[in-house]
C-alpha positions as CSV (number, residue, x, y, z in Angstrom):
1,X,-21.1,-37.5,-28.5
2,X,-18.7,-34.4,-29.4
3,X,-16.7,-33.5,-26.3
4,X,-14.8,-29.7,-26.3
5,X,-11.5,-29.8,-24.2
6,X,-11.1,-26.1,-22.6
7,X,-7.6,-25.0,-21.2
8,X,-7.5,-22.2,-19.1
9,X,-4.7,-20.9,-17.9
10,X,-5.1,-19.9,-14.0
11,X,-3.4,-19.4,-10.8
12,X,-3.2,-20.8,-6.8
13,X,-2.4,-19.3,-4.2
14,X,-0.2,-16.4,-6.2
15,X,2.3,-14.2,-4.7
16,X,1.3,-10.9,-6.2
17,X,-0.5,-8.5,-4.5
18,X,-2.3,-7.0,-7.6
19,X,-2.9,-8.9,-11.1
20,X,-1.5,-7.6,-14.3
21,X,-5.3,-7.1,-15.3
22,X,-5.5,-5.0,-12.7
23,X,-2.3,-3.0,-13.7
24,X,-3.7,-2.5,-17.3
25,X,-6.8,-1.7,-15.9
26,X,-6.1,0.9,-13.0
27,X,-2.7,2.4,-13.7
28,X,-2.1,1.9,-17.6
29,X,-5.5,2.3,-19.1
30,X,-5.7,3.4,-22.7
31,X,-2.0,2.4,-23.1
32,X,-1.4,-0.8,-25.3
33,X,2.4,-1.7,-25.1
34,X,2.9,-3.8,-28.2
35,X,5.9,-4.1,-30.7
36,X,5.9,-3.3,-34.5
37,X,5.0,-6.7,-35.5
38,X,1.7,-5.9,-32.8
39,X,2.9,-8.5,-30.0
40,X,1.9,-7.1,-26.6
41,X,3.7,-7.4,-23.4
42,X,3.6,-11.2,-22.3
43,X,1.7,-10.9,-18.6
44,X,5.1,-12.4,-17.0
45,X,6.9,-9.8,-17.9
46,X,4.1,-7.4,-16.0
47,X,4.3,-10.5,-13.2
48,X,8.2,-9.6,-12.9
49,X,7.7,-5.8,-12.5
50,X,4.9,-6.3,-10.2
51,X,6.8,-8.5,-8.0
52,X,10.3,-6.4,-7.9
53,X,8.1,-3.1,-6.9
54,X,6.7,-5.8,-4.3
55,X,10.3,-6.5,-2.9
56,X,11.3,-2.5,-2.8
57,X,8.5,-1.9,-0.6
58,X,8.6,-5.0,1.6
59,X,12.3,-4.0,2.2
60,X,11.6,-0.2,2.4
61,X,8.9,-1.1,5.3
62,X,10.5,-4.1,6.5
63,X,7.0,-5.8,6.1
64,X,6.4,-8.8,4.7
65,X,2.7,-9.1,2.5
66,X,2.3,-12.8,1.8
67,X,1.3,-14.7,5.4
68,X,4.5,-16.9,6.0
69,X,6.2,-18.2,9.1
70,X,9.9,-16.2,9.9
71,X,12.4,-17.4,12.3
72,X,15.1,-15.5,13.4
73,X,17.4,-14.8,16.0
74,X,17.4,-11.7,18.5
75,X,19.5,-10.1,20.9
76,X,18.6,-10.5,24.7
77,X,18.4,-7.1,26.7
78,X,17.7,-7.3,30.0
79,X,15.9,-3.9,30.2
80,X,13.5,-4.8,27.7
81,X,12.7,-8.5,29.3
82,X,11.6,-6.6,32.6
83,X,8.8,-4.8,31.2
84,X,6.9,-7.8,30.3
85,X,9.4,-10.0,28.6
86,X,9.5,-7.0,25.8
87,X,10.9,-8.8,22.5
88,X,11.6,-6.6,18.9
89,X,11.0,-8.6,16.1
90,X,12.1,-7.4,12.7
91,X,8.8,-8.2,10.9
92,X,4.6,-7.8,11.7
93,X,3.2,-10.3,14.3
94,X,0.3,-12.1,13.6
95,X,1.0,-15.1,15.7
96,X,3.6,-15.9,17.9
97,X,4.8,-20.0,17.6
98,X,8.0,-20.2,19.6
99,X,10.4,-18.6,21.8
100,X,13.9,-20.0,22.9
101,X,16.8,-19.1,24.8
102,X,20.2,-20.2,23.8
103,X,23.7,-19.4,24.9
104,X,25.3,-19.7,22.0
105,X,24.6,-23.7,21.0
106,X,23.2,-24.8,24.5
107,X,19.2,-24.2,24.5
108,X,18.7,-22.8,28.0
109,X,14.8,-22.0,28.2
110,X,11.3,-23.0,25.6
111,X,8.6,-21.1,27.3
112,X,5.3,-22.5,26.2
113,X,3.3,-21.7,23.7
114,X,0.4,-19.7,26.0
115,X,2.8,-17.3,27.3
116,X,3.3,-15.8,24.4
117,X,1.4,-12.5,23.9
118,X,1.2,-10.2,20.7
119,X,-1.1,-6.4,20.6
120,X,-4.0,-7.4,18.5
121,X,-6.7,-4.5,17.4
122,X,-9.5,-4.2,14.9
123,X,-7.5,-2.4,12.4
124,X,-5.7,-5.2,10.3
125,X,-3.3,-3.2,8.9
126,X,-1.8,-2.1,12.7
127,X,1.6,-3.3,12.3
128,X,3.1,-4.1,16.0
129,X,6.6,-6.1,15.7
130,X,7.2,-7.5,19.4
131,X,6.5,-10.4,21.5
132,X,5.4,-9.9,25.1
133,X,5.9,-13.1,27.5
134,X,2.9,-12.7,29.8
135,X,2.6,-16.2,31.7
136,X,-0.8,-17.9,31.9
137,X,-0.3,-20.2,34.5
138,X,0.2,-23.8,34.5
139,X,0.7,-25.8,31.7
140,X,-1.1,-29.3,31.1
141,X,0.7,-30.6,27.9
142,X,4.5,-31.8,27.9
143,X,4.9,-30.0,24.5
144,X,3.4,-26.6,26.6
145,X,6.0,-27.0,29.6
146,X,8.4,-24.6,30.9
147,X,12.1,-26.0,30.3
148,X,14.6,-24.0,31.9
149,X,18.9,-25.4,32.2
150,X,21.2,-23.9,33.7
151,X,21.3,-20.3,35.2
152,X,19.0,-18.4,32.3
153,X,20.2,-14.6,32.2
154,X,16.6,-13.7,33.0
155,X,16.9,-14.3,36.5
156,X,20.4,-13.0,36.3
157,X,23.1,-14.7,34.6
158,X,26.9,-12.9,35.8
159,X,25.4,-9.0,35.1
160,X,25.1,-9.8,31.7
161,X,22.3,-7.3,30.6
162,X,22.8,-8.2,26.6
163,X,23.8,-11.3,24.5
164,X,23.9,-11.6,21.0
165,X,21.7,-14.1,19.0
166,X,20.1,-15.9,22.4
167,X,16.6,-15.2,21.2
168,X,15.2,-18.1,18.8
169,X,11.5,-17.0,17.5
170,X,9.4,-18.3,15.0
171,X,6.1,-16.3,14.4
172,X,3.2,-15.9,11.6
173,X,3.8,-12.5,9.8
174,X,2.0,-11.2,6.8
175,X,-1.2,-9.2,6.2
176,X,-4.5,-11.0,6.6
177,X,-5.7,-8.5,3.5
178,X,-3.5,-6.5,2.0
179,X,-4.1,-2.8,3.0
180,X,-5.7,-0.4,-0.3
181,X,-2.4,1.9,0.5
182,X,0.2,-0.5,0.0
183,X,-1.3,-2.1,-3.5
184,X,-1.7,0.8,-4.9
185,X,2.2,2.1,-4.7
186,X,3.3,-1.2,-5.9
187,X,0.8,-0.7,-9.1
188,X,2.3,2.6,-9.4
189,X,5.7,1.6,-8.9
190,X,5.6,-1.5,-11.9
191,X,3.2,1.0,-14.0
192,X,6.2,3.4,-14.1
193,X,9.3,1.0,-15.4
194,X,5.9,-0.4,-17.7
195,X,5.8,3.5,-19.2
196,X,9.3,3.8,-19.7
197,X,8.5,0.5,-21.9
198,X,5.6,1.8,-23.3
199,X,7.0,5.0,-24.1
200,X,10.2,3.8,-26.5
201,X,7.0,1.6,-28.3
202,X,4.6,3.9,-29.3
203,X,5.1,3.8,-33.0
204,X,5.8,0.2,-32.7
205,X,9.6,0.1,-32.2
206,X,12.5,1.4,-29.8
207,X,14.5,4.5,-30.4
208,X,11.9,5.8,-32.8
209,X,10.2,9.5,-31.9
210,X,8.9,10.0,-35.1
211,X,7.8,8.5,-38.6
212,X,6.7,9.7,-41.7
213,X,5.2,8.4,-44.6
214,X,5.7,9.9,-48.8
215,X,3.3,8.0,-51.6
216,X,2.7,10.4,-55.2
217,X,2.4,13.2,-53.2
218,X,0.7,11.9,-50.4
219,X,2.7,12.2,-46.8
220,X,2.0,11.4,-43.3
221,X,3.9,12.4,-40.2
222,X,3.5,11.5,-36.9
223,X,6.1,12.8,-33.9
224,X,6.0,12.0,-30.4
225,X,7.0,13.2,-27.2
226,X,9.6,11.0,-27.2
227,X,13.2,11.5,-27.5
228,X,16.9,10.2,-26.4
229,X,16.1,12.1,-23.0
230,X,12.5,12.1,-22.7
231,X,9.9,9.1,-22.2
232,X,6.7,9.2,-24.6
233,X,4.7,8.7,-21.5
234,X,6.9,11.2,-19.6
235,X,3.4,13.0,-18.0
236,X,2.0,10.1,-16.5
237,X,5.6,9.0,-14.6
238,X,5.7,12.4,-13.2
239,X,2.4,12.6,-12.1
240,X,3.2,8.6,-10.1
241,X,6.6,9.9,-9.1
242,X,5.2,12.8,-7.7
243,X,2.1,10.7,-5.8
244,X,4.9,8.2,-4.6
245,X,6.9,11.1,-2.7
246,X,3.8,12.6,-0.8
247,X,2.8,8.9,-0.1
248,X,5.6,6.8,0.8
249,X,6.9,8.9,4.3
250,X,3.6,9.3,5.6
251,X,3.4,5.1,4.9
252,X,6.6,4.8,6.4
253,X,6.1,6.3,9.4
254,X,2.4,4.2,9.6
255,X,4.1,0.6,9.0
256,X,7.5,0.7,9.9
257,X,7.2,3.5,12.6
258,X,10.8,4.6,14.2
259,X,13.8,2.7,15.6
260,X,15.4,3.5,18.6
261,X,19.0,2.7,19.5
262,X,21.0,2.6,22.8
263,X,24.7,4.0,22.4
């Protein structure tokens, strides 16, 4: 019996938001980025621009887009824990998992599980970055009790009304599906560093803006936009630039919305 052995390169569970397909596709279409010996652009390199535009708007939002479990540590002010046990977190809840109190290396208080409350609506790209301790009554599980020891400064501890780092939370943060909006600045973003690529390769190799060709009395010249100060696909990376800058403060203010401070 003859038996064919297929090998198809695939992947699980991968971290980018949008496929280099999909760049080609969408943002670079009718661009073929290959070198003079006609060797395209290997998709990891695409992967690597894909995933560093990923990391400037993660940062730029302070969002994170794969679903992942943060923990960090937060400052306790008393003002906020009256209204509701009001706690900022740095990232997108999706889940709250845990919330401690520590004074420095003594664990104080674990509140359980249940109490934990997080703003929920039918819009899955609502960002809302705080926890709300709500208790739900009695708890039946060991692992869901109230610990408290000591004097916990939420029921007054010496007028302290902030201390650094008490806060230990762990929650789920990460987008569910990843909002139209965001995917389509990361392709821009990667699709412009991909032009500027593009652009020093359109007669095959770097540094070259135009070429020409002599054979008994024969010639062929072809010039392009490009030059030592100019990319070939200079158009195109205006035309994203200039998308990106009427997008990105009206996204800004949607996901990462605006930050208070006390002085």
């Amino acid at each position: 019996m003859t038996q064919i052995n297929f090998n198809i390169n695939y992947g699980i569970n991968s971290d980018l938001v949008i496929s280099p397909k999909e760049i080609r596709d969408i943002y670079l279409f009718g661009v073929n980025i290959k070198d003079q010996n006609g060797a395209s652009l290997d998709d990891e390199a695409v992967k690597f621009y894909i995933r560093s535009a990923q990391g400037q708007l993660e940062d730029y939002l302070y969002v994170k887009f794969k679903k992942q479990v943060i923990e960090e540590s937060l400052t306790f002010y008393s003002e906020d824990f009256l209204r509701w046990g009001f706690i900022k977190t740095t990232y997108q809840v999706v889940c709250p998992l845990l919330l401690e109190g520590w004074f420095n290396t003594t664990k104080q208080v674990t509140y359980p599980k249940g109490w934990l409350s997080v703003k929920t609506s039918n819009t899955q790209d609502d960002v809302h970055r705080q926890i709300n301790l709500v208790p739900a009554g009695s708890s039946t599980t060991h692992s869901e009790a109230l610990t408290i020891s000591g004097v916990v400064p939420q029921l007054g501890y010496a007028g302290w009304k902030d201390i650094p780092n008490y806060w230990k939370v762990r929650y789920v943060t990460g987008f569910t599906k990843m909002p139209a909006e965001l995917v389509d600045i990361v392709g821009k973003l990667a699709a412009i560093q991909l032009f500027n690529i593009a652009g020093d390769l359109i007669l095959g190799s770097a540094g070259i803006a135009s070429q020409s060709l002599s054979i008994d009395g024969l010639s062929q010249s072809i010039s392009t936009t490009s030059s030592a100060t100019n990319s070939g696909y200079g158009s195109r990376i205006l035309m994203y630039t200039n998308e990106l800058k009427k997008s990105l403060p009206d996204i800004k203010d949607q996901y990462k919305g605006f930050s208070f401070g006390v002085l």
